[in-house]
C-alpha positions as CSV (number, residue, x, y, z in Angstrom):
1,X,0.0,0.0,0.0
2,X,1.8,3.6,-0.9
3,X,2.6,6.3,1.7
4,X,-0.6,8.6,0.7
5,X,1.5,11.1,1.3
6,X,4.4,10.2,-1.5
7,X,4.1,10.1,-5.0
8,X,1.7,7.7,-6.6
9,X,3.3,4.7,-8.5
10,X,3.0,3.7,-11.5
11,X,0.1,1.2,-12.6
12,X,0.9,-2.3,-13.7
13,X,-1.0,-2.1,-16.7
14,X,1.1,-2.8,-19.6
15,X,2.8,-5.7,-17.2
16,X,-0.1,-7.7,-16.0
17,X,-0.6,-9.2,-19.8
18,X,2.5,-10.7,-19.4
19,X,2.6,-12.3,-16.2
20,X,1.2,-15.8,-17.1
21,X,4.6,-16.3,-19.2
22,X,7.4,-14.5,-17.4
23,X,6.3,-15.3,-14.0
24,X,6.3,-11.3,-12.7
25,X,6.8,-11.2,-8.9
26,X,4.4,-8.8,-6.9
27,X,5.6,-5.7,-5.6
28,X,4.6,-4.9,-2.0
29,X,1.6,-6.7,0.1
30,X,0.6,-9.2,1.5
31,X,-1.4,-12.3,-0.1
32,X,-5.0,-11.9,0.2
33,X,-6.4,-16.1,0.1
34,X,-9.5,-15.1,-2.1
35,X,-10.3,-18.6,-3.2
36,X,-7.8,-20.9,-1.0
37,X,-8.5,-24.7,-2.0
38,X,-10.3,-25.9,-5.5
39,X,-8.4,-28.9,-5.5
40,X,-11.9,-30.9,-6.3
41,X,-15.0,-29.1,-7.0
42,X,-17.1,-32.2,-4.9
43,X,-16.1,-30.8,-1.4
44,X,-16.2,-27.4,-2.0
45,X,-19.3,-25.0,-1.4
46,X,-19.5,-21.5,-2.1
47,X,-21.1,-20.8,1.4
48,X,-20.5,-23.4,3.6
49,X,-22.7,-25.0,5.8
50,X,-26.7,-23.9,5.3
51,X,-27.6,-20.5,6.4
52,X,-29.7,-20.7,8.8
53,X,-33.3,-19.5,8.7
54,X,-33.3,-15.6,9.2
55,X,-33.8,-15.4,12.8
56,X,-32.6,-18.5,14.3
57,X,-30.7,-19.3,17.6
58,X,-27.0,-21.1,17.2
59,X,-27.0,-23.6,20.1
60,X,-23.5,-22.8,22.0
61,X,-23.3,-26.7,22.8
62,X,-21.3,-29.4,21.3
63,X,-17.7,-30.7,20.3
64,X,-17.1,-27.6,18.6
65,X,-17.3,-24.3,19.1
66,X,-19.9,-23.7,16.3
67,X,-19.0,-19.9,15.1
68,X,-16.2,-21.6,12.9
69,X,-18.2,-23.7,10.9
70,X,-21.2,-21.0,10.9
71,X,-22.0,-19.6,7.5
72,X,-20.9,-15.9,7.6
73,X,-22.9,-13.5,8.9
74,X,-23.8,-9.8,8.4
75,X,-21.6,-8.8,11.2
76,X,-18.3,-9.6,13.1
77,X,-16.4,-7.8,15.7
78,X,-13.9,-9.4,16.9
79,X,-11.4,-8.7,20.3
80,X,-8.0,-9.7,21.5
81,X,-7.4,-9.4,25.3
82,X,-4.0,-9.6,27.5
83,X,-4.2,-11.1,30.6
84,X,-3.4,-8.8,33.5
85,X,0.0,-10.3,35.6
86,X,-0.6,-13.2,37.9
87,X,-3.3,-14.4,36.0
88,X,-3.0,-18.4,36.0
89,X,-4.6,-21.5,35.1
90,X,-7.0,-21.2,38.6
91,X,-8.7,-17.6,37.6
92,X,-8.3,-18.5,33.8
93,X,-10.8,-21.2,35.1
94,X,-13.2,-18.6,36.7
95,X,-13.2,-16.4,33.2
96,X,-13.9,-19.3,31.6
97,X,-17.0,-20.2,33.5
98,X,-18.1,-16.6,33.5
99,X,-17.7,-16.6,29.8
100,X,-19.7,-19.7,29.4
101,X,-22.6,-18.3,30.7
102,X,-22.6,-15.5,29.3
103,X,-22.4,-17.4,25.8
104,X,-25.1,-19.0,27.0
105,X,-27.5,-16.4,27.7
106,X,-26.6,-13.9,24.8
107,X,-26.7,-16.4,22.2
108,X,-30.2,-17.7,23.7
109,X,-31.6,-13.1,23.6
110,X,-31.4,-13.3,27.3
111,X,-29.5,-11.0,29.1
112,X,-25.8,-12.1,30.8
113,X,-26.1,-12.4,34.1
114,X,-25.7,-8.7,35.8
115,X,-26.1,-7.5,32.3
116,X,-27.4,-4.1,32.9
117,X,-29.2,-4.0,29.9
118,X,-30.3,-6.7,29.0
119,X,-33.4,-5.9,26.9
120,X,-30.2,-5.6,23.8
121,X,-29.8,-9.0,23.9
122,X,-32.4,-9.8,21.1
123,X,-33.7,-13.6,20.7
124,X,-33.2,-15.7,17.7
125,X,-30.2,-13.3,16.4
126,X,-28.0,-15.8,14.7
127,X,-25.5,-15.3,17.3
128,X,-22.5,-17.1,17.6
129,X,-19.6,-16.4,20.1
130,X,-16.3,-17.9,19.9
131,X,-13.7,-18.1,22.1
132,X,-9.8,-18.8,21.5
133,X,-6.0,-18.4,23.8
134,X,-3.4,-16.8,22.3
135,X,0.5,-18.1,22.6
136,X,0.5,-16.1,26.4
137,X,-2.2,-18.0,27.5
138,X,-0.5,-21.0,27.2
139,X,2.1,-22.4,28.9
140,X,2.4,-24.8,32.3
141,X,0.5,-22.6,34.7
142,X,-2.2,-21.8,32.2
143,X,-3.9,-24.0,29.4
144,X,-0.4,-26.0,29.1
145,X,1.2,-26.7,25.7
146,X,-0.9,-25.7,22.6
147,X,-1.7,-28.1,20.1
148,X,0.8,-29.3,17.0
149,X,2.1,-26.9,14.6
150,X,0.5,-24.1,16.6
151,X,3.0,-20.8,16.8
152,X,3.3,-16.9,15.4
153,X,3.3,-16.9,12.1
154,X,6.8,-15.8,10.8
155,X,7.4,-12.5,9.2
156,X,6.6,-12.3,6.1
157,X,8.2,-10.1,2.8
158,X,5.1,-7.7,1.9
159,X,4.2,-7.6,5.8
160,X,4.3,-3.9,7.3
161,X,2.6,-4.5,10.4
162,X,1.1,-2.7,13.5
163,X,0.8,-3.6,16.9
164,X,-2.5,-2.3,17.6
165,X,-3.7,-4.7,15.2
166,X,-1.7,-7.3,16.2
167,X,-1.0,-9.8,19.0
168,X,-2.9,-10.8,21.9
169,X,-3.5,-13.6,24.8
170,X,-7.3,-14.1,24.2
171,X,-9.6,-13.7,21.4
172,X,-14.0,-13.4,21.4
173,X,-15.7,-13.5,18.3
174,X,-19.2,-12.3,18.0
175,X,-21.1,-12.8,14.7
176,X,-24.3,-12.2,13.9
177,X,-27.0,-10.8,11.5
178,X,-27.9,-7.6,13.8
179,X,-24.6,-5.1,14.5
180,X,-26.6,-3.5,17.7
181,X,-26.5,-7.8,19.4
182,X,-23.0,-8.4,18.5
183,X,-22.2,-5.0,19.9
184,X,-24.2,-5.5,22.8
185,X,-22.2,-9.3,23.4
186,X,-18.8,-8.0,22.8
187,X,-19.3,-5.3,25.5
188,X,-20.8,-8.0,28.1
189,X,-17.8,-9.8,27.4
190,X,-15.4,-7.5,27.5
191,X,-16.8,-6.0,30.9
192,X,-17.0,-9.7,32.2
193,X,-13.3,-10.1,31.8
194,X,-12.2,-6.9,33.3
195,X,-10.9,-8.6,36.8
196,X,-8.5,-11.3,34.5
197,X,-7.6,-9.4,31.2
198,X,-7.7,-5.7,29.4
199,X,-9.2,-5.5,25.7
200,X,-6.0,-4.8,23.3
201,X,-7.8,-4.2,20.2
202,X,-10.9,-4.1,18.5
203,X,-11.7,-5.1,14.9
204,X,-15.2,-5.0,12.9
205,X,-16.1,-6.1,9.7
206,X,-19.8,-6.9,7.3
207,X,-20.3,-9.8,5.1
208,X,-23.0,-10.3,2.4
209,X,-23.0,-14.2,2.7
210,X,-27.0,-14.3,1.2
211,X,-28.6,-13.5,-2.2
212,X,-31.7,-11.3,-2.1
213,X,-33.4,-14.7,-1.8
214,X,-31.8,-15.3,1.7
215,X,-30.0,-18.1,-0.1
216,X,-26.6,-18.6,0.6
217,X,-23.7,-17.4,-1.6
218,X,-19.9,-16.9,-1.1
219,X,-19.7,-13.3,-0.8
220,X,-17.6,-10.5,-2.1
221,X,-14.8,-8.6,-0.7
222,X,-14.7,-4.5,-1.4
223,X,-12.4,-5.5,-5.4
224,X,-15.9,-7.2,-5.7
225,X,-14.0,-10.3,-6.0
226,X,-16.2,-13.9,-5.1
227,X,-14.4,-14.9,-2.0
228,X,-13.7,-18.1,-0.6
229,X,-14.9,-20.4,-3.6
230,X,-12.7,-23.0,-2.8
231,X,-13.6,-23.7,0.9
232,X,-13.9,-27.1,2.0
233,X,-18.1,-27.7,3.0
234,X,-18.5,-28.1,6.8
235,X,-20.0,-31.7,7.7
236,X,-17.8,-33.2,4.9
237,X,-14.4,-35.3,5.9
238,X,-12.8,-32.6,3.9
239,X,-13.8,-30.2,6.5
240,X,-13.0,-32.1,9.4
241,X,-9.4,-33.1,8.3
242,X,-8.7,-29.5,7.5
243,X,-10.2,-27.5,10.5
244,X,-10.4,-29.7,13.4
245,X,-7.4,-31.1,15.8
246,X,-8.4,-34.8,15.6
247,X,-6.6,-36.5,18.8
248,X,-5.0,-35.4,22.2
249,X,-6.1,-33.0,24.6
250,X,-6.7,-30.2,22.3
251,X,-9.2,-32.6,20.2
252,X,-12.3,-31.2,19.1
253,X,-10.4,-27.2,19.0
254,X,-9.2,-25.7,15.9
255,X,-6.3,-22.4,15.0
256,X,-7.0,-19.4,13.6
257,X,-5.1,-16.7,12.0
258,X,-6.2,-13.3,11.8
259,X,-4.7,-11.3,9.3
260,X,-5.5,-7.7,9.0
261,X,-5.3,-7.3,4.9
262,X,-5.6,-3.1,3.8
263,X,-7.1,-3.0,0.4
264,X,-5.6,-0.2,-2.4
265,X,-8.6,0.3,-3.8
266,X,-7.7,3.4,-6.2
267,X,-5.2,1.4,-7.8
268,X,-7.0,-1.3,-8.4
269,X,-10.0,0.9,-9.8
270,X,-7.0,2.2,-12.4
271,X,-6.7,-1.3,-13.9
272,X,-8.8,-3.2,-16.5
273,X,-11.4,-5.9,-15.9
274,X,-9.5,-8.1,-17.7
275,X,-6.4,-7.5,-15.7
276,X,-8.4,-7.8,-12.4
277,X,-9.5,-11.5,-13.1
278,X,-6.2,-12.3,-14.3
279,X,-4.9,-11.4,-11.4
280,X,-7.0,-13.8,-9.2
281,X,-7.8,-16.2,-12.1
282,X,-11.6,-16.4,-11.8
283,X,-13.9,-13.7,-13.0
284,X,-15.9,-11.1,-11.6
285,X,-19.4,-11.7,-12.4
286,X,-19.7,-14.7,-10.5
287,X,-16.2,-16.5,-9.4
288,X,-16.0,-18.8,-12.3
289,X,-12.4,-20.0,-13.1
290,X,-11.0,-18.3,-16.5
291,X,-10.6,-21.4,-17.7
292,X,-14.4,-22.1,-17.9
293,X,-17.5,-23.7,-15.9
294,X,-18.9,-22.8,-12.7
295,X,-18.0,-20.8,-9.1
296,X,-17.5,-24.5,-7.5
297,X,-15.7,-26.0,-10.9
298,X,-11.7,-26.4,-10.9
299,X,-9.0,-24.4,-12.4
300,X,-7.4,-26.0,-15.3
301,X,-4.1,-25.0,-14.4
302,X,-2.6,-26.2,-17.4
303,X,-4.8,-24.3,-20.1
304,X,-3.5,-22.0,-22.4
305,X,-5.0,-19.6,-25.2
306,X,-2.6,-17.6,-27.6
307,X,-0.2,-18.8,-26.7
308,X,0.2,-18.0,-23.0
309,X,-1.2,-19.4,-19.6
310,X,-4.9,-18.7,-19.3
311,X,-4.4,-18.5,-15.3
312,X,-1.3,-16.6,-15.1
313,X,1.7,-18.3,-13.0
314,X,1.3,-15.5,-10.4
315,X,-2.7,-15.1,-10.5
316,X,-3.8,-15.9,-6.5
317,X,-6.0,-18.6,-7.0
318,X,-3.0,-20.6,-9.0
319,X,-0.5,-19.6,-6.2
320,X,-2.9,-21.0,-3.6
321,X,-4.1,-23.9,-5.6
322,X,-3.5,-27.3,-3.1
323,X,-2.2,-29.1,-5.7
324,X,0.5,-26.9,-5.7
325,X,0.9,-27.4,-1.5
326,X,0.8,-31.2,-1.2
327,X,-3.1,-30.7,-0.6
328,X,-2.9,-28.6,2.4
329,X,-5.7,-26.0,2.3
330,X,-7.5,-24.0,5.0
331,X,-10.8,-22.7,5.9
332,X,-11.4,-19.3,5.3
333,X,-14.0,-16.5,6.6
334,X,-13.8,-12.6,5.4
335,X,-15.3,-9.4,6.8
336,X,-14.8,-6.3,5.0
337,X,-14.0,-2.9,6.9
338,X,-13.6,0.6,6.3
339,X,-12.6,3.1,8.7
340,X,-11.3,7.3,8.8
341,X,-7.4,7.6,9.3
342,X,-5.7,10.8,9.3
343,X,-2.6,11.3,7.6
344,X,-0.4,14.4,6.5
345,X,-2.9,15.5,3.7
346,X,-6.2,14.8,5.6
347,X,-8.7,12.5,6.6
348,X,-9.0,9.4,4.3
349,X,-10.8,5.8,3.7
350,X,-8.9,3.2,4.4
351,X,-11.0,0.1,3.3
352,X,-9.8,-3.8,3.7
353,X,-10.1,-7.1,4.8
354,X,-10.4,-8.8,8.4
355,X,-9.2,-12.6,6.8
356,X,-9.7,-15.4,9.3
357,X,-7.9,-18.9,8.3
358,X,-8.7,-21.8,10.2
359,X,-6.5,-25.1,10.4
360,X,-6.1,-28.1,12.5
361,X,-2.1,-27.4,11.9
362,X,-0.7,-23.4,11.4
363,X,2.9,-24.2,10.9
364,X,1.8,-27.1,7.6
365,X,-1.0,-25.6,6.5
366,X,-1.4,-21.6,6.7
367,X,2.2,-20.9,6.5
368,X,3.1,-22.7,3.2
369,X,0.3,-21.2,1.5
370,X,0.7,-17.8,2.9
371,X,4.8,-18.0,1.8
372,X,3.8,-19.0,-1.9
373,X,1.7,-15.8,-1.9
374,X,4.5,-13.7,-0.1
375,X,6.4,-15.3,-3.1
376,X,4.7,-14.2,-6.0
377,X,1.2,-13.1,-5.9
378,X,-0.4,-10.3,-8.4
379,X,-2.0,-9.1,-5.5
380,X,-0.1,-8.1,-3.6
381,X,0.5,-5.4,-5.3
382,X,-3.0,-4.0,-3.9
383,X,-2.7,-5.8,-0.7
384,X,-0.7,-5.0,2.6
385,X,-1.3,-7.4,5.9
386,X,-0.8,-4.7,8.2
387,X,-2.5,-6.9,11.3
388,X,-1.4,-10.8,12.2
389,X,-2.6,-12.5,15.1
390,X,-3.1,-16.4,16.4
391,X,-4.9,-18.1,18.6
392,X,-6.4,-21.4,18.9
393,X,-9.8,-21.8,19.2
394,X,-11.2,-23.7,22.1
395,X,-12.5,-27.0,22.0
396,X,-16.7,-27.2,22.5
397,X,-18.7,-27.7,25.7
398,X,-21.8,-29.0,26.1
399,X,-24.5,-28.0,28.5
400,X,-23.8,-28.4,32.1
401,X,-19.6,-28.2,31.3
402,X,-17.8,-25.0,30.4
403,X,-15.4,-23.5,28.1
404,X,-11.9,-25.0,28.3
405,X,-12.6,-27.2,31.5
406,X,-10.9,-30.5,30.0
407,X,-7.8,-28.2,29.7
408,X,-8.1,-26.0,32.9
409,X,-8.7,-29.3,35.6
C-alpha cells in the first residue's frame, strides 16, 4: 500500500498481460487467500454450511465451538485481550466459566447475568460467540502446551505490520445478522473479563453471505471479488481433516489466524477488468475460473489460449491452488472494513479485509500457503497485511460443562 503522502506509482497495466509467461513477482503486500483450495469441485461450497433460517438461535453446545463452521454473517467484531500479571490456570478457570454463561445467555436473547441491559440481547439473532488463547495463555500454569504446529506466524516479505492490530493472549468473536447484538455481546464480554484481562484491540467487519433470496452465496470482498470459492463444506471429511485437531487434549479445537489485509482500492479501480481477473484467475461476475464452468468447478491449471497461460503463474488462485501445497488447504472467513485515518494530507478511507484462516495445523498448512503468496502473488500489489494475530480456538462444551474445563482441571 503507498505512503498517501508520496508520489503515486506507476500502474501495472502494460505488465499484467505478461505475467502468465514471465512469471512477474508482486511488488509490496501481503497475499489476500481469495479462493484458498479448489483442488476438487465435490467438497467445495461457495457458502459453507446452510444459512440458517433468518432469525434462528445457534446452540453454543457441542464438540465444537460452532461460530467456525457457521455460514458468515452480516456482522463480526472481533477482540484480543492480554491477561493482567498473575493471572493463572485457577482464575483462567473462573473467566472461563463466567464466559460460558454469558455465551449462553446472549446467544439464547437473554440477558448475561448482571447484564445491565439486557433488553439488547435480542432472541433468535443468529449469534455465535467464539472463544480462543493466544500463545501467552498457554504455557504450564495456564492452558499447558498448545496443540501441534500451533506458533506466530513468521514474518513475512510484503508484511508492514502494526501492533495495535496485532498480537494478543485471548480472542472473542461475536457474529451475527444484527450489529446492535453483536455490539451488545462484545461489550458483556469484554466487561465480564475486566478482573482477569484488558481489551487490546478491536476489529469490525460486514459480510453479504445471502442473495436477495436469503439463499446462501460466497460473498464478495470490497475489489468485488467472489471470495472463498474454494472452501472445503462443513459436515464433509474434507472439512473435518482441515479445520479440526483430531486426537489429544486439544481434540475437538481448531487455530485461527487473523490477518488484517488493507485494500488499495484506487489502484485497483486504475486497472482493467480483464487485468483484475487475471490477477485472481476467476472472473468477476460470478467466481467462475478463467478457464471455464462454474463458481464450484476447478482451475485447469494447465490451459493455455494464444499462446500464454490462461491463469497466469502468479494469478492468486494458482498460487494458492493445493495441488501446488501437497493438498494442504485451509478454511477461510472474510469481513470487509472501512474506517477514517488521518494522515499528513487529511482525513481518508482506508478500506480492507479482516481474513480469518482456520487449520487443524498453522505451521503445515497456513504458512506454506501464505509463503507462496509472499512469493509471488499479483496481488499483492494492492494488498498489505498490516494486522497478524493467532490463537487457537477452544475446543466445545456441552451444557452443564464450560469452556476449556478439560484443559483447565
Amino acid at each position: 500500500m503507498p505512503d498517501p503522502s508520496s508520489p503515486r506509482r506507476i500502474s501495472r497495466r502494460g505488465l499484467l498481460g505478461y505475467a502468465g509467461t514471465t512469471g512477474l513477482g508482486a511488488a509490496a503486500g501481503a497475499g489476500l487467500v481469495v479462493a484458498a483450495g479448489g483442488g476438487s469441485p465435490a467438497p467445495a461450497n461457495p457458502a459453507g454450511p446452510a444459512a440458517p433460517v433468518p432469525g434462528a438461535t445457534v446452540s453454543p453446545w457441542g464438540a465444537h465451538q460452532p461460530g467456525v463452521a457457521q455460514h458468515p454473517p452480516a456482522v463480526t467484531e472481533i477482540v484480543a485481550l492480554d491477561l493482567l500479571e498473575g493471572v493463572e490456570r485457577e482464575a483462567l478457570g473462573r473467566l472461563m466459566r463466567v464466559w460460558t454463561g454469558d455465551v449462553e445467555a446472549l446467544t439464547a436473547g437473554r440477558g448475561a447475568p448482571g447484564d445491565p441491559a439486557p433488553w439488547l440481547s435480542a432472541a433468535a439473532a443468529d449469534l455465535t460467540i467464539t472463544v480462543g488463547v493466544g500463545p501467552g495463555a498457554l504455557g504450564a500454569d495456564r492452558f499447558g502446551e498448545g496443540p501441534s504446529g500451533f506458533a506466530e506466524v513468521p514474518p513475512m516479505t510484503h508484511d508492514r505490520l502494526e501492533e495495535r492490530w496485532s498480537g494478543g493472549d485471548l480472542c472473542v468473536t461475536v457474529a451475527g445478522r444484527d450489529g446492535t447484538t453483536v455490539a451488545h455481546a462484545v461489550r458483556r464480554m469484554v466487561a465480564d473479563a475486566e478482573p482477569f484481562a484488558r481489551l487490546r484491540w478491536r476489529q469490525v467487519g460486514s459480510w453479504n453471505g445471502t442473495d436477495p433470496d436469503g439463499r446462501p452465496q460466497t460473498g464478495r470482498n470490497l475489489f468485488g471479488q467472489v471470495d472463498g470459492s474454494g472452501n472445503p463444506r462443513p459436515g464433509t471429511e474434507l472439512f473435518d481433516d482441515t479445520v479440526w485437531v483430531g486426537g489429544g487434549r486439544w481434540a475437538g479445537a481448531t487455530t485461527m489466524v487473523l490477518r488484517r489485509i488493507r485494500m488499495d482500492l484506487d489502484t485497483w479501480d486504475d486497472l482493467t477488468r480483464d487485468e483484475q481477473e487475471r490477477s485472481v484467475g476467476r472472473t468477476l461476475a460470478d467466481g467462475a475460473p478463467l478457464t471455464g464452468g462454474a463458481e464450484l468447478d476447478d482451475l485447469d491449471l494447465t490451459a493455455q489460449a494464444q499462446g500464454r497461460l490462461v491463469v497466469p503463474l502468479d494469478a492468486h488462485a494458482r498460487r494458492s491452488h493445493p495441488s501446488l501445497h501437497g493438498g494442504r488447504r485451509i478454511f477461510r472467513k472474510g469481513a470487509n472494513y472501512t474506517r477514517e485515518v488521518e494522515t499528513p494530507r487529511g482525513a481518508r478511507v482506508e478500506s480492507g479485509l479482516l481474513f480469518a484462516s482456520y487449520q487443524a495445523d498453522l505451521a503445515d498448512q497456513f504458512v506454506p500457503l501464505q509463503r507462496s503468496l509472499d512469493e509471488l502473488d499479483q496481488l499483492n500489489e494492492w494488498t498489505t497485511a498490516i494486522g497478524s494475530a493467532v490463537f487457537v480456538v477452544l475446543p466445545g462444551f456441552e451444557a452443564g460443562s464450560w469452556l476449556g474445563e478439560s484443559l483447565l482441571t
